[in-house]
Each structure stands twice: as C-alpha cells, then as structure tokens.
C-alpha positions as CSV (number, residue, x, y, z in Angstrom):
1,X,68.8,-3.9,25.3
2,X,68.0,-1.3,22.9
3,X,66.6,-3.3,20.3
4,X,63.8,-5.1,23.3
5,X,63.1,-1.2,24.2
6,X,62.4,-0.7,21.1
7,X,60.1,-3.5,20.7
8,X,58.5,-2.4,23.9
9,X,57.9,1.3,22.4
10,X,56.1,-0.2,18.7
11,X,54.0,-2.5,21.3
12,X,53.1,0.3,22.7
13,X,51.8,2.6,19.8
14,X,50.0,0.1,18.5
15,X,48.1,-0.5,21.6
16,X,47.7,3.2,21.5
17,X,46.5,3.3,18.0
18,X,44.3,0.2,18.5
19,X,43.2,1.8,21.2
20,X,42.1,4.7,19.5
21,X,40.8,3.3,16.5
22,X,38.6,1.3,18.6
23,X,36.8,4.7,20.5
24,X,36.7,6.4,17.8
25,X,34.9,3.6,15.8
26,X,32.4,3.3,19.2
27,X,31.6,6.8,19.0
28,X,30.6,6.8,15.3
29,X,28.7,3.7,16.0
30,X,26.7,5.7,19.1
31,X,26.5,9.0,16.6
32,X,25.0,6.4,14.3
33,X,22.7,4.5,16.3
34,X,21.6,8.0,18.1
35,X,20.5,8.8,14.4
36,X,18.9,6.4,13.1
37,X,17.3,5.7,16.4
38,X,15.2,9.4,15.5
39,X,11.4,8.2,15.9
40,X,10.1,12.0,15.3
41,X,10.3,14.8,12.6
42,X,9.8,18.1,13.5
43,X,9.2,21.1,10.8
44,X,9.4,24.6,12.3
45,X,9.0,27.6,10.0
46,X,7.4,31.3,9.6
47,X,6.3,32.7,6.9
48,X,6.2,37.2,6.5
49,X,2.6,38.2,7.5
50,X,2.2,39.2,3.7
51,X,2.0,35.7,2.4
52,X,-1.1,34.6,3.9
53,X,-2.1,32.3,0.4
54,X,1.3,30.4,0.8
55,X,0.7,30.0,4.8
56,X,-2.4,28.4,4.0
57,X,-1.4,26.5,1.2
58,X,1.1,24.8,3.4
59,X,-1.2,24.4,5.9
60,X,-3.2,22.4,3.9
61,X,-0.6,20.8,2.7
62,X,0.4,19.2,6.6
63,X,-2.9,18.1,7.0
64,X,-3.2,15.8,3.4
65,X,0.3,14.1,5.4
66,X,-1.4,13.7,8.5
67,X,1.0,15.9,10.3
68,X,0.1,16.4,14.2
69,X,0.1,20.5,15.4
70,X,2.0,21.1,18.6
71,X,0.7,23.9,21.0
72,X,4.2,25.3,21.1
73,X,5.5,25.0,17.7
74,X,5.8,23.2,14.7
75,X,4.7,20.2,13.2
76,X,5.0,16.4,14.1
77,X,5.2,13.4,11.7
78,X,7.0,10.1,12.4
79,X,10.2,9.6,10.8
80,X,10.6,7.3,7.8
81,X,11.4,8.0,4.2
82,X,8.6,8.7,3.0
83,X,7.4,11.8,5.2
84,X,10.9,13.4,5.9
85,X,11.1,14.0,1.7
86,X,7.3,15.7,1.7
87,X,8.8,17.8,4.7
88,X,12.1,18.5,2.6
89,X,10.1,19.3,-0.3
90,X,7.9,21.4,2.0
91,X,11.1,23.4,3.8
92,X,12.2,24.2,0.6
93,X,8.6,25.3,-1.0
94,X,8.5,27.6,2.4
95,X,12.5,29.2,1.5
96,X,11.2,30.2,-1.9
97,X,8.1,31.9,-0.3
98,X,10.9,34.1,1.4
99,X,10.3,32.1,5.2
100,X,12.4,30.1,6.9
101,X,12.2,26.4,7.4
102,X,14.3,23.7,9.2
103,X,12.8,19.8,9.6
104,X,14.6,18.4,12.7
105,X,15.0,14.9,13.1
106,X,13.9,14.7,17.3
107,X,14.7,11.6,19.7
108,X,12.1,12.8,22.2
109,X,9.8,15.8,23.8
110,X,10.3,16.1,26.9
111,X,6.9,17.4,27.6
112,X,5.2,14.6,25.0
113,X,5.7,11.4,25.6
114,X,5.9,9.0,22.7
115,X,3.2,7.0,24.1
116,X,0.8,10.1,24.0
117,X,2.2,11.3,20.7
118,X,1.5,8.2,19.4
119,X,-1.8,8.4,20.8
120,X,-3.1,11.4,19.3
121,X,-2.1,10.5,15.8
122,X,-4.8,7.7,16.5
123,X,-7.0,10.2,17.9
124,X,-6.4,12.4,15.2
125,X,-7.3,9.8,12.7
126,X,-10.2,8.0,14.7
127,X,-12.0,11.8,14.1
128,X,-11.6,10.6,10.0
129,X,-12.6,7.5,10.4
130,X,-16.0,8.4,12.5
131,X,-16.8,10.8,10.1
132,X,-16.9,8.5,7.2
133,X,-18.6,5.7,9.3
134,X,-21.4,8.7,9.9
135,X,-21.4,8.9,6.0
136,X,-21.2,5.0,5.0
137,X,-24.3,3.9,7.7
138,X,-26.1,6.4,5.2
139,X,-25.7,4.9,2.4
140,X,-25.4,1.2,3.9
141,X,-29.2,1.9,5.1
142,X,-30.5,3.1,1.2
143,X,-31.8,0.4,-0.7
144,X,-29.2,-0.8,-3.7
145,X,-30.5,1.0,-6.6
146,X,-31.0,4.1,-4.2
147,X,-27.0,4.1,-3.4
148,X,-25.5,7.1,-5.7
149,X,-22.4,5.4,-7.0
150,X,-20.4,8.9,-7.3
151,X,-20.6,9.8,-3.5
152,X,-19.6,5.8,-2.8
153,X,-16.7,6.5,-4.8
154,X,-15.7,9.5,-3.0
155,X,-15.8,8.1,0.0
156,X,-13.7,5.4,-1.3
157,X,-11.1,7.7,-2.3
158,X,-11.4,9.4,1.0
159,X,-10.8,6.6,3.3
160,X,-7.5,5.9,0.9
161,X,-6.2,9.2,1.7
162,X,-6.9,8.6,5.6
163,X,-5.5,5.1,5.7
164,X,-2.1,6.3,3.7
165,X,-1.6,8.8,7.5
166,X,-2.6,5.9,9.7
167,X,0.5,6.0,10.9
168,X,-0.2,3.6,13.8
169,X,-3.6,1.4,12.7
170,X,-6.4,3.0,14.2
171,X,-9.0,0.4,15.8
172,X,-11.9,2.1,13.3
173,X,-9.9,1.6,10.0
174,X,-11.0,-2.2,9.9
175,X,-14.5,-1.1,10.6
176,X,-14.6,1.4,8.3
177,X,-13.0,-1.5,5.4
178,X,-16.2,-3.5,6.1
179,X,-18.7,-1.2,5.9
180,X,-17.3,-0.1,2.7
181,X,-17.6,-3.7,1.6
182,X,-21.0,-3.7,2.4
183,X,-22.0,-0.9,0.7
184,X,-20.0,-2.1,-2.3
185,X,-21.5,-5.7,-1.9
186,X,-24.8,-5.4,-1.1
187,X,-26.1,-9.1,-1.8
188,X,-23.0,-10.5,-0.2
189,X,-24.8,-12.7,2.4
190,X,-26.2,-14.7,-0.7
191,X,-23.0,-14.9,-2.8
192,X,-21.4,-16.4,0.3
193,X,-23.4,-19.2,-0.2
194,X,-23.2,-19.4,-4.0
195,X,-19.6,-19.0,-3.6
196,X,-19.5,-22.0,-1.6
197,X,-21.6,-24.1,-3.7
198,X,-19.7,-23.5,-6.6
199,X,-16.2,-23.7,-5.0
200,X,-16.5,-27.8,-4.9
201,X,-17.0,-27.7,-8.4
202,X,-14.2,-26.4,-9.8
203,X,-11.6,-28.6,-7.7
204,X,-8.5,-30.1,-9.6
205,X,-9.5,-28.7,-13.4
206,X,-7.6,-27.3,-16.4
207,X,-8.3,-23.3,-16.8
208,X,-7.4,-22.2,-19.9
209,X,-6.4,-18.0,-21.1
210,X,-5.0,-16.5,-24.0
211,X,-0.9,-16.9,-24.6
212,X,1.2,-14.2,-23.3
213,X,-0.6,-13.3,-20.2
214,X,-1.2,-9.8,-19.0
215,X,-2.1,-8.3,-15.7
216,X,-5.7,-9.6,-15.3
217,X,-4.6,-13.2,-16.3
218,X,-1.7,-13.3,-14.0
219,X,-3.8,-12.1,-11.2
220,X,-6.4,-14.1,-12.2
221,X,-5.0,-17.2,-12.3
222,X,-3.3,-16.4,-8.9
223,X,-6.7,-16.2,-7.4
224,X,-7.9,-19.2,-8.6
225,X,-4.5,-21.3,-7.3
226,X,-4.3,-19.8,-3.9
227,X,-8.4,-19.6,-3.4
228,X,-10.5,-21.3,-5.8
229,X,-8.3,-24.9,-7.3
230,X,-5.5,-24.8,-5.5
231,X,-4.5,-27.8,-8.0
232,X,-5.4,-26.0,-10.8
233,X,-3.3,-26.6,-14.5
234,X,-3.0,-23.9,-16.8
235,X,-3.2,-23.8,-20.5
236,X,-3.0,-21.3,-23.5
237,X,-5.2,-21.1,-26.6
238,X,-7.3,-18.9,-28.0
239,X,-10.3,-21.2,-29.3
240,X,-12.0,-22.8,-25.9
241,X,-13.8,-25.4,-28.3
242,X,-9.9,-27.0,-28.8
243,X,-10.0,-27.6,-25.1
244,X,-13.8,-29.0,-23.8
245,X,-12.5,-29.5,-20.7
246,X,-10.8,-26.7,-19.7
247,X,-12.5,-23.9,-18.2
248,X,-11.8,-20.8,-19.9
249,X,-10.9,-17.3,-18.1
250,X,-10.2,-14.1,-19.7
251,X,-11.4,-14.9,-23.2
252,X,-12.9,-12.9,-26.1
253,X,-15.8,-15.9,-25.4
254,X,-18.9,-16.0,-23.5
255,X,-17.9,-19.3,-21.5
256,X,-16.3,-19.2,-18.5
257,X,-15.1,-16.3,-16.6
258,X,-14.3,-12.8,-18.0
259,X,-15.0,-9.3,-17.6
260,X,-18.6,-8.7,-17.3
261,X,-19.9,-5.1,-16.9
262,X,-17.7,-2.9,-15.6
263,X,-15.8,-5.4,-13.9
264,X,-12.2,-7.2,-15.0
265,X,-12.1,-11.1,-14.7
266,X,-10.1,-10.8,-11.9
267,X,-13.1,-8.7,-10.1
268,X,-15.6,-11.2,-11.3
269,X,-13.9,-14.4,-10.3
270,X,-13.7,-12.8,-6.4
271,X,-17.4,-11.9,-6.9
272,X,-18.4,-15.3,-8.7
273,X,-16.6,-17.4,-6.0
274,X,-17.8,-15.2,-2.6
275,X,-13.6,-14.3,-1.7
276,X,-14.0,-12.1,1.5
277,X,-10.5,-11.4,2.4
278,X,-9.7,-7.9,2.5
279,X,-6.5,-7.7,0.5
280,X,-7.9,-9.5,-2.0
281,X,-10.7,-6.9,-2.5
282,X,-7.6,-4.3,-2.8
283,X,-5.3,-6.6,-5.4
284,X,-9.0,-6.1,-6.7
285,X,-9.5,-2.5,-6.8
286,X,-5.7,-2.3,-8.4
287,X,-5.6,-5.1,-11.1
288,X,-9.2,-3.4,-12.3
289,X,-7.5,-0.1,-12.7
290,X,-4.1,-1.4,-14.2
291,X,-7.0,-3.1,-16.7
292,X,-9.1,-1.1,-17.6
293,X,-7.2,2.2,-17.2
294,X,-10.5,4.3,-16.2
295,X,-9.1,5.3,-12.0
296,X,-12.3,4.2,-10.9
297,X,-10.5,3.2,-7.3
298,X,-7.6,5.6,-7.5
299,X,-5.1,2.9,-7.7
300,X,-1.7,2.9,-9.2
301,X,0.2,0.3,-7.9
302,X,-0.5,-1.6,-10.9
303,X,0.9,0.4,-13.2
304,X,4.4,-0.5,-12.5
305,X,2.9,-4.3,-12.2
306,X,1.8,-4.0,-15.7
307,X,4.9,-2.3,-17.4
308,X,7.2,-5.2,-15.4
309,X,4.8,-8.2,-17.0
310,X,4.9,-5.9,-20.4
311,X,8.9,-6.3,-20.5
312,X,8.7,-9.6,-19.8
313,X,6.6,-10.6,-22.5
314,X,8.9,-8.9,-24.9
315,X,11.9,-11.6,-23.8
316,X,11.9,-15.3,-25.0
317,X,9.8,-16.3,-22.3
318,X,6.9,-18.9,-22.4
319,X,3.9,-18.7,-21.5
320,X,4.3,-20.7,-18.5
321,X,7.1,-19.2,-17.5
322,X,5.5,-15.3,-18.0
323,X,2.5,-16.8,-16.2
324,X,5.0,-18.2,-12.7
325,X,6.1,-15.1,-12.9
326,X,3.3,-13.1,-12.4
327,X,2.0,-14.7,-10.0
328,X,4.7,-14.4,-7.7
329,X,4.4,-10.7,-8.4
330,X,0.7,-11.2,-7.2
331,X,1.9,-13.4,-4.1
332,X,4.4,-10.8,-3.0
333,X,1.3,-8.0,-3.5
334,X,-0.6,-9.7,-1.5
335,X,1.8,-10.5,1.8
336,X,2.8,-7.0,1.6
337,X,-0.9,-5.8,2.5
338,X,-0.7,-5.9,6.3
C-alpha cells in the first residue's frame, strides 16, 4: 500500500510540474507575441532650453525618416528594424546633448486609431509627392533641350528620399514614377515602336561579351533573357569578327550594344529595345552607378552586387557559371522591387 501511494504522490508532481511548465511556457509565448505584435514606435524626449541647435538638428533629423508629430507628444514611426535603430541612434544622440530620451515600442493609441495613423503617414507623404508633381509638369512641358538636367536630377534624388518613408504606398508615388519617366524619356512614344520593330529580330541568337563578366554583363545579359531573346545563348571572346553570328554586347567594338554616351550597356539595351517596366528602369539607375562609379542616380545597391560578382570571379569559376550566377543576383533584384 505504501509503495501504490507513493506512486500516486510522483503522479502527482509531475502533473504539477507539467502543469506548470506548460503556463509558464503560454505566458512567455503571450509576452512574446504581445511583443512582436508592436505595430508603432514612439520617441519622447526634451532637450534644456539652451540647446536650441541640437533641438533643431533632431528635428530635422525626424522629418529625413518620415516620422509623424503627435499633438500631445512625441514622435511616431512604424516599427521594423530599420526605423527603431535611427530612433536608438537618435535617443542616444539626444542623452549626449544632456536630454532625455526613451523610444517605446506601443501596441496602440487609444485616441489614434491605426487606421488614421496609418492614414496620415499617406497624407503626410501625398503633400511630397504633389509637390514634386507641381515641379516635374514644369519641366515635362519645356521642350527637351530646354530641360536643365541638374534640377531633373534633384528631383530624382528627392523623390528617392520620399519613397524610402512611404511607409504605406501612397496612391501619387506611381504617378510621380511616370512622370519622371517622361521627363527622362522624352521621345519614348517613338522608341516604343522602334523597340518593337527590332524586338522580332533578335529572337533565338547567340550574344556574345567579354570572359569573366562584371556587373553590366550580368545585368545585361539578364535583360536580354527575360525581355529581349528569351532563348538567347551566350558566348565569350574578345574579337566579335571570330563569331559573325553572334551579336556582340559590352565590347571594346563599335558593333552591337555597349555604352554609348553617358549610358552603360545595360541602360542602352532598355533604351534600344523600348523596356517600360518600372523596376527595370531602377536595376537601371543602379547597375549604371555600380558601372560607372559617377552617383548620377544616388544608387548603392550595386555596390555590394559588384564586390559579390568581384569574389566570384577570383574562384575557379567559368564563365558560364560566373554568368548564371549573376543573373540570378539580377532576378532576385528584380522580384524584390515591389
């Protein structure tokens, strides 16, 4: 008899224990979920009256991260990586002024809905947006050789920084895109139709590009496989005459496709070929600045493109293989441009 009480007791505890275990693992799952589940970040702070530089300084600074003012206190952003380090950063930039700082991951207001906090980020950034469609109908309504290339730049650089804080897609960002494309493709209407003219020509050919292929014949020859010959063979050489019947890209030759004024192949082969889609003219604006190195579009994703295909072509890799590659690098560029 005492041996089954025993037995009954040890059931017991572990029951208990199981029991336990089990709550306690729920409530670190709801502390868990409760945390993550954070949409908001909230950075509160005060600065003394004497540091009116550094309060405008960090003023500034919210409004480059597209941080929303609320009428009580503090400032708004939603929560990912991304903004809760510049808000870190910022709390700790505000200490060393001699203020105070917290950034306060918040589940809800209970006077701001997310539905309206959500709305007047959009509002915030449709104020950005109509301000450069007020600037691009002006330069969209100058002749070409009117158009001052250093304020289209600006802009350009402009409606980078504005898209980087549409935090949730503003309805003017897409017209704002095709406007600039406009203004940056002025005789677009008839390279359509050249573009389509040519396209039947270059169906099921061999292109041929130097060996060891960098970031412009990667890209390149991604363009022309997914929009140009989507049978097209590829083939290394550095002498075009070897291979009649290839067309040549990215060669030190005048046949074929390469860069031609200030543009890189890859540029010249959307151009050539009329290839409207909007990431495309963005793998653009990076693969020229990885290229050429001059920040004409303010672009540095390709940097890290280029070092990647660099080490690469240091292994014992061929050609082909460097080339594959690549363009999967491209590919995955591409489909992560929403």
């Amino acid at each position: 008899m005492g041996s089954n009480l025993a037995q009954h007791v040890s059931l017991a505890e572990v029951r208990l224990d199981l029991d336990f275990i089990l709550c306690y693992i729920y409530n670190i799952y709801e502390m868990t979920v409760t945390h993550a589940a954070a949409p908001w970040l909230l950075l509160v702070f005060s600065l003394p009256s004497s540091r009116a530089s550094q309060r405008v300084e960090v003023w500034r600074k919210l409004q480059r991260y597209g941080a929303l003012a609320l009428r009580s206190s503090g400032y708004v952003l939603p929560n990912n990586p991304a903004t809760q380090e510049k808000l870190e950063w910022l709390a700790t930039a505000i200490r060393n002024y001699k203020g105070q700082a917290s950034v306060v991951q918040v589940l809800a207001f209970d006077d701001l809905p997310d539905k309206r906090l959500r709305q007047l980020f959009a509002e915030a950034r449709s104020h950005d947006y109509e301000r450069l469609l007020r600037e691009l109908k002006k330069i969209v309504a100058l002749s070409h050789s009117r158009r001052p290339a250093g304020r289209l730049s600006r802009l350009r650089r402009q409606f980078q920084e504005v898209e980087a804080i549409d935090f949730f897609v503003s309805p003017l960002r897409g017209r704002v895109e095709s406007l600039l494309a406009r203004a940056e493709e002025p005789e677009s209407a008839r390279a359509d139709r050249r573009g389509k003219s040519r396209s039947a020509e270059y169906l099921n050919q061999v292109w041929m590009t130097r060996p060891r292929p960098g970031i412009d014949r990667v890209s390149s020859a991604w363009l022309i496989r997914r929009f140009i010959d989507p049978k097209a063979r590829f083939i290394f050489g550095s002498d075009p005459s070897a291979h009649p019947e290839a067309i040549p890209f990215d060669m030190f030759h005048s046949q074929g496709f390469g860069h031609r004024g200030e543009d890189c192949t890859f540029e010249t082969l959307r151009k050539e070929f009329a290839i409207r889609d909007a990431r495309v003219r963005w793998i653009a604006q990076i693969i020229h600045d990885a290229d050429l190195g001059d920040e004409k579009f303010g672009r540095v994703e390709g940097l890290g493109l280029d070092q990647i295909l660099n080490g690469w072509a240091q292994q014992d890799l061929t050609d082909d293989e460097l080339l594959r590659r690549g363009m999967e690098l491209i590919e995955g560029l591409y489909h992560n441009r929403k």
